[in-house]
N, C-alpha and C positions, 0 to 999 in steps of 0.2 A: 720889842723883846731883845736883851741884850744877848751875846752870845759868849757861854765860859770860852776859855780858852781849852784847847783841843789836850793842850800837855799837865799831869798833873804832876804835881812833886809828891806827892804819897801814892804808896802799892796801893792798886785797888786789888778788891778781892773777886775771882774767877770762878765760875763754875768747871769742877774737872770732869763731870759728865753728863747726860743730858737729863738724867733723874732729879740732878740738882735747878732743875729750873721746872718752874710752873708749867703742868701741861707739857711737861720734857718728851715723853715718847712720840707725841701729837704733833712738835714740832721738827722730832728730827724724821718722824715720817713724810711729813710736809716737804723738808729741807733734803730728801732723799730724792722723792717727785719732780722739785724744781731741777735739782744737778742732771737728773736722769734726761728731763725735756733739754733743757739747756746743752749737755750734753752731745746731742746733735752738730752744734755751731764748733765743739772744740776738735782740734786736730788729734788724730793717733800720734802721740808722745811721751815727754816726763814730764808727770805730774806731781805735784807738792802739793800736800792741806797743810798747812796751818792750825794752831790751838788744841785746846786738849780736848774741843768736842768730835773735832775730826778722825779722831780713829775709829769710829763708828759708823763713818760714811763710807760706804762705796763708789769708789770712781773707776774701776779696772776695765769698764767698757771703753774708757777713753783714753789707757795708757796704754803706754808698748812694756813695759815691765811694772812691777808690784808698785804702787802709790808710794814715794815718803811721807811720811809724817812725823811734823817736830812739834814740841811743844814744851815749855818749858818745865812741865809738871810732866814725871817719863811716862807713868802707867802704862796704857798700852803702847803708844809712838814710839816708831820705832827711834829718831834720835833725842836725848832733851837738849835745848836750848833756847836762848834769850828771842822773842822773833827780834827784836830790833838788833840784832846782831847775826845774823843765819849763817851758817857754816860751809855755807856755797859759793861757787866760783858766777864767776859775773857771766850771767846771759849765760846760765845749765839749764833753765826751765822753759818748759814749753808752754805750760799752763798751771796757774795756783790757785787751790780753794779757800776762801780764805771766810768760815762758816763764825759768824760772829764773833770775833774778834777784835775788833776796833773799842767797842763797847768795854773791853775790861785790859785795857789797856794803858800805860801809863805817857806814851808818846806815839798819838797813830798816825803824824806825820813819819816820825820815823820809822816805823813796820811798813808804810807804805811807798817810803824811798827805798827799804831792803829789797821790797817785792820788786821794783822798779829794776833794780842792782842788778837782781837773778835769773828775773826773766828774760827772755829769747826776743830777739826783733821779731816785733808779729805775736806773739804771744798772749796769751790769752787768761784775764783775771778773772775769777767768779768770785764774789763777796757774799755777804748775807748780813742782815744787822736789827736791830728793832727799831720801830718808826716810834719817834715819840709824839709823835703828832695823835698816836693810838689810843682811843680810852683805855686798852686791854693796859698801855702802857702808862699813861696817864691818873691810874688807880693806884699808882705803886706811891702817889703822895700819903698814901694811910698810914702811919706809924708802923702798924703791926706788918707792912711788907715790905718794909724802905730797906734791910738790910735779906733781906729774902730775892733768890734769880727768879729772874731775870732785870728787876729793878735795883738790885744793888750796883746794878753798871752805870755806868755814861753815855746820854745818847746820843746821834747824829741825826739829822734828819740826812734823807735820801739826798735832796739840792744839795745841801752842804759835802756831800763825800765824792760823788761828782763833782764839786769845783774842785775839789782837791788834786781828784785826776786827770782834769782838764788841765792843771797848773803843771800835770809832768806828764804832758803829750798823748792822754788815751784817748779812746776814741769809745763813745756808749755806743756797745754793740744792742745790747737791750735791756730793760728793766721795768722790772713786776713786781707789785705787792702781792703777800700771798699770809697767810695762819689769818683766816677769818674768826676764830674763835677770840672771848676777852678771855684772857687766862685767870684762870685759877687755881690757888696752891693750893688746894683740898683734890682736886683733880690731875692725876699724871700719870693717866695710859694715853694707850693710840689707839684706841677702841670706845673712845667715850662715844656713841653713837654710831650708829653709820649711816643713818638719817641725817638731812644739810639743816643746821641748827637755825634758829632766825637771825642769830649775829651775822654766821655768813653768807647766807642770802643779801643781810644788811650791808656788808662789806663787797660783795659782788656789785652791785648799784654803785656802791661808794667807796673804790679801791685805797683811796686814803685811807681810811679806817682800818686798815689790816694791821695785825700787828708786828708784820716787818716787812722786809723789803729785800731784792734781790737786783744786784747790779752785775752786769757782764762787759768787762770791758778791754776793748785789746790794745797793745803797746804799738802807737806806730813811732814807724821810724823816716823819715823827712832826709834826700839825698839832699845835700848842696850841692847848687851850680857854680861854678869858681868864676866869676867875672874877672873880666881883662884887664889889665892894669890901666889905670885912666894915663893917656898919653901916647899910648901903644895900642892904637885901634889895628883892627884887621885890616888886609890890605882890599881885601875884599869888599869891605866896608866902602871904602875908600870910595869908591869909584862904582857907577852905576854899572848893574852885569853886563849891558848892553856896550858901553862903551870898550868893555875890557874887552870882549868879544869882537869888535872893531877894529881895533888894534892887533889885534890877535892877527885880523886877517892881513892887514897892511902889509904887517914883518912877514908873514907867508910870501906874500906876493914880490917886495922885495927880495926876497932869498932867490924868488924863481926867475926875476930879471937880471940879476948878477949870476947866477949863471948861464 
C-alpha cells in the first residue's frame, strides 16, 4: 500500500463544527472524556486548541488562565489564523490540543513544526485524528459520502503521525483508540443510546477498529555535553589519581625538609 504524500496543493474543505460531522455530538462527547482522562498527565499552565472544532472543548481544568483558541475560520475562537503560520512567540505554550486537525489540512508537516516552534521545553501535545484503518471510516469509499465529514478529509494512520513526532524529538506519553461506533450521517446526537452498541463492545476486543485515535506526546529537550577539544585532554586525565596523589606527597615532604 503505497502512501500519498502528507502535503496537498489544493484547500481541502473543513468541518467548522461538530454537527458538521457524522455522529458530531457523539464524537465530541467522546473527545471531551479522553482530554478530561488525559488531562491528569498535563501540567497547570497555557493552553492553546487548535481548529475550528475546538472552541467547543473544555480544557480550563488544566489551564492557569481562559484557553486560546485559533483557528483559521473566527466563529467562536478567539483569534483567526492560518495554523501553519500561529501568531505566537517561540516556546509561549505549555500544552496544545490539537482535536482533528491534521485531517483537513493542507500541510501537517508544517502545523506540526508550528506546534513544535510554540511549545515549552517539556510541554505537552494532545492530538485526535480518525483511524483509516476503521470500517466506520473505511465506508466513506460510497460516493454518496466521499464529500460528506468526516470522510471528506485525509487520513493518517496513528504509526504514521508518531513517526512524524518521533522525527522532531517527542516522546509518546500515551495513546488510545476510542468512538467505537461506525458512523453514520443519518445519526448526530450524543445520546444515540446509552446502552454499549455491539460495534463497541466489537471495538473494545478489537481497539484497531475504533474510529479514531488519540495521541499524547511531550516535547523533550536533550542538554548537550560539550567534549574537549581533541589535543587538550584534562590534566587529570592524564595521569592516574593515584600517582597524582603521590606526588602530591613528595613536594609536601620536600617543603618540610628544606625547612
Amino acid at each position: 500500500m503505497l502512501l500519498k504524500p502528507a502535503y496537498s496543493p489544493s484547500r481541502i474543505p473543513a468541518p467548522i463544527g461538530w454537527q458538521e460531522l457524522a455522529c458530531g455530538d457523539y464524537i465530541r462527547t467522546q473527545t471531551q472524556l479522553l482530554i478530561n482522562d488525559y488531562g491528569r498527565r498535563l501540567r497547570c499552565g497555557t493552553t492553546v486548541l487548535l481548529g475550528p472544532l475546538s472552541a467547543q472543548l473544555n480544557c480550563q481544568r488544566f489551564s492557569v488562565r481562559q484557553p486560546l483558541t485559533i483557528s483559521p475560520n473566527k466563529g467562536t475562537a478567539n483569534v483567526r489564523a492560518q495554523l501553519e503560520h500561529l501568531p505566537l512567540k517561540n516556546g509561549s505554550v505549555d500544552q496544545i490540543i490539537l482535536p482533528f486537525v491534521l485531517e483537513f489540512g493542507r500541510d501537517p508537516h508544517q502545523i506540526l513544526r508550528e506546534v513544535n516552534r510554540v511549545l515549552a521545553d517539556d510541554g505537552y501535545l494532545l492530538l485526535t485524528g480518525f483511524n483509516p484503518l476503521s470500517p466506520a471510516l473505511i465506508s466513506g469509499w460510497n460516493p454518496k459520502q466521499k464529500k460528506a465529514f468526516p470522510w471528506a478529509g485525509r487520513y493518517f494512520t496513528a504509526l504514521r503521525v508518531k513517526d512524524w513526532l518521533s522525527l522532531l524529538g517527542y516522546e509518546i506519553v500515551q495513546h488510545d483508540y476510542f468512538i467505537g461506533r461506525f458512523l453514520n450521517s443519518e445519526d448526530n446526537q450524543s445520546h444515540l443510546g446509552s446502552e454499549m452498541t455491539w460495534t463497541e463492545k466489537l471495538c473494545r476486543k478489537a481497539p484497531l477498529l475504533n474510529a479514531s485515535y488519540a495521541i499524547l506526546a511531550r516535547k523533550c529537550v536533550y542538554h548537550k555535553v560539550s567534549k574537549l577539544r581533541a589535543g587538550q585532554p584534562s590534566t587529570v586525565m592524564q595521569r592516574p589519581v593515584a600517582a597524582a596523589r603521590i606526588e602530591s606527597t613528595l613536594e609536601q615532604n620536600k617543603e618540610v625538609l628544606h625547612d
